[in-house]
N, C-alpha and C positions, 0 to 999 in steps of 0.2 A: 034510318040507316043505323046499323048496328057497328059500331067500331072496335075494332081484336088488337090484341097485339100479341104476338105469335113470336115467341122467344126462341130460337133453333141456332144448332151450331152444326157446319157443314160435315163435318165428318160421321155425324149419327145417320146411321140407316131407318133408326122409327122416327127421329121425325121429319127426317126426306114423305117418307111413304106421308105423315100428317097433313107435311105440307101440299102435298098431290090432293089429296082429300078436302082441304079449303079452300085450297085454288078453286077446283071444282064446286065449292057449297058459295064461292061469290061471283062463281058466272050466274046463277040460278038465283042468289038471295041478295038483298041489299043490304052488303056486308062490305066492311072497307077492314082491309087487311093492313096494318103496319107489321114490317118484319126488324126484331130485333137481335140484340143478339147476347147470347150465353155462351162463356168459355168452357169447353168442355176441356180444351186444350190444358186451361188453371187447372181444373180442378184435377184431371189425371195427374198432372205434370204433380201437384203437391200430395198426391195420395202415393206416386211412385217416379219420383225423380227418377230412375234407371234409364230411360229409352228417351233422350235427349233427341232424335230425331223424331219420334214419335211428335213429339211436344214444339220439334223446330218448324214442322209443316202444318202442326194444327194451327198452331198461333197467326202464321203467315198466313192461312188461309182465311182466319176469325178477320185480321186486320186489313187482309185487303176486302173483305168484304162492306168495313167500315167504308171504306178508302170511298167503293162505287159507291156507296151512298153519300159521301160527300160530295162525289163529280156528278153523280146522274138524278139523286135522290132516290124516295121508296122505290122506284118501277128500274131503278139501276142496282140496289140490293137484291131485288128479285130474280129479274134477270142472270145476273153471277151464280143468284144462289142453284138458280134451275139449272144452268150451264153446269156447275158441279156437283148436284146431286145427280144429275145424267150419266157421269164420267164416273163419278167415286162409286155409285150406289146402282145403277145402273148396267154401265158396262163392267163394274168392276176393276177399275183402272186402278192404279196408285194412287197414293195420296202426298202426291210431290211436288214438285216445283213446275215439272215439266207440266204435268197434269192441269194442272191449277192455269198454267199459262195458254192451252190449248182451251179451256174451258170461258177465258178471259176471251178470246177471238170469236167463238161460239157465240158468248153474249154481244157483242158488238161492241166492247168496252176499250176503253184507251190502252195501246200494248204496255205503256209506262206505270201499268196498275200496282205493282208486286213495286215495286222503286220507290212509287210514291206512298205507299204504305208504309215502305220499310227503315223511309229515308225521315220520316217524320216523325218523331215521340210521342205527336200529341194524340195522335191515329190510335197507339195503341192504351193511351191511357182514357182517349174516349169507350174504347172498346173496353176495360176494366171496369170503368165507372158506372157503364150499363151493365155489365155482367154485377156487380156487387150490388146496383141496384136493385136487382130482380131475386138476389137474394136477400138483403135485408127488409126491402117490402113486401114480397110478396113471400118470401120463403123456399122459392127457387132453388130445385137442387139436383134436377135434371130436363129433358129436353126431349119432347116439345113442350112447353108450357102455357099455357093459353090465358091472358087476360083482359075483363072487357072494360073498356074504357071508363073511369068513375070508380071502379068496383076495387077492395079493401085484398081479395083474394086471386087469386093464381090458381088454376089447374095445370098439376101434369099429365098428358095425354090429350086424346085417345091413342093409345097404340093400337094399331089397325094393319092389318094382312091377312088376305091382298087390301088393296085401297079399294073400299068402298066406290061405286060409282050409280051415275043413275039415282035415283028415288031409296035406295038404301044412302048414299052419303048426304041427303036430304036428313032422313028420320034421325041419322045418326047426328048431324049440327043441331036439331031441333030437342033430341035430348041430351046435348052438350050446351046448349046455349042454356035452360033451364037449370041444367048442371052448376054452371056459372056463376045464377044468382040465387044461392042459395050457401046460405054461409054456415049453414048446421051440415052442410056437407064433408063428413072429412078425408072418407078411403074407400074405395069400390077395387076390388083385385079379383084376380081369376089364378090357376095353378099357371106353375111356370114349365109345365111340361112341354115345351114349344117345339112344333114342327113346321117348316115353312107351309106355306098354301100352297096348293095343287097348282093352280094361277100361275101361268108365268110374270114374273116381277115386271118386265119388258111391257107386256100386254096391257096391266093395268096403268102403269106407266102412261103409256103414248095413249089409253083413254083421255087419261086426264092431262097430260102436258098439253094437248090439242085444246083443250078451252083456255081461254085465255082474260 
């Protein structure tokens, strides 16, 4: 059994799509996925304090996320998480209060999620202490980040679109797993000339939301 730990923060679109892509690589492989989590909410919020709402709904989102993992454990993070990469990344919704709490009903999760998150200090300084964790050990400094259990380094990526499915998101863990343990590894990039994939986003989506 190969054990991950998959660093994402809800409001990123690459690594929703990553996350769709492991899901699928540990129905197929004996791979145990922990999900963690990275503020992306911190770090815009200090790169451009300006859009205070911006940064009032990521946070809410980063900490209630902590929250379901306190009430449900891993498979109650997950769950939230897939609920709102569905909603934000997905349908395209907002990324608000309302949103978040329709997304919370989706998962099956307690309605008092956003309360109990927001009522409690320690929710969000647990949710800090991992995010600063993943930067000071591993060097973390965006999302998805992928690290395997024992191992001294972190990768950011794969950035992937469409999501990989089938026998290609196979090939692709098997040269991300190899990726991993390999610590003279330092930067593999492509142009950033980005166009979406032909694929509808939805499509590859509900391939992979269906394994479970």
């Amino acid at each position: 059994m190969t054990n991950l730990d998959f660093y994402f923060s809800p409001g990123c679109q690459w690594a929703w799509r990553t996350a769709l892509w492991i899901r699928q690589v540990r129905a197929q492989r004996p791979l145990n996925v922990t999900w963690r989590m990275f503020s992306l909410a911190t770090v815009h919020h200090q790169a451009d304090p300006s859009k205070p709402d911006r940064y009032t709904n990521g946070i809410r989102a980063e900490k209630t996320l902590v929250a379901a993992r306190r009430e449900h454990g891993n498979d109650g993070i997950e769950r939230l998480y897939m609920a709102i990469g569905d909603a934000y990344h997905g349908r395209k919704e907002p990324k608000n209060l309302e949103t978040l709490q329709v997304a919370i009903r989706a998962a099956g999760l307690s309605a008092d999620l956003v309360q109990a998150a927001e009522s409690d200090p320690t929710v969000e300084q647990e949710l800090l202490a991992e995010h600063q964790h993943a930067v000071d050990a591993l060097k973390a400094f965006g999302v998805p980040t992928l690290h395997l259990e024992g191992a001294d380094i972190g990768f950011f990526g794969p950035v992937v679109d469409p999501v990989p499915v089938g026998e290609q998101a196979l090939e692709l863990w098997d040269h991300m797993l190899w990726s991993l343990r390999q610590p003279y590894l330092w930067e593999l990039k492509r142009e950033r000339d980005y166009t979406p994939a032909a694929q509808p986003y939805l499509e590859a989506g509900a391939k992979v939301a269906a394994l479970t």
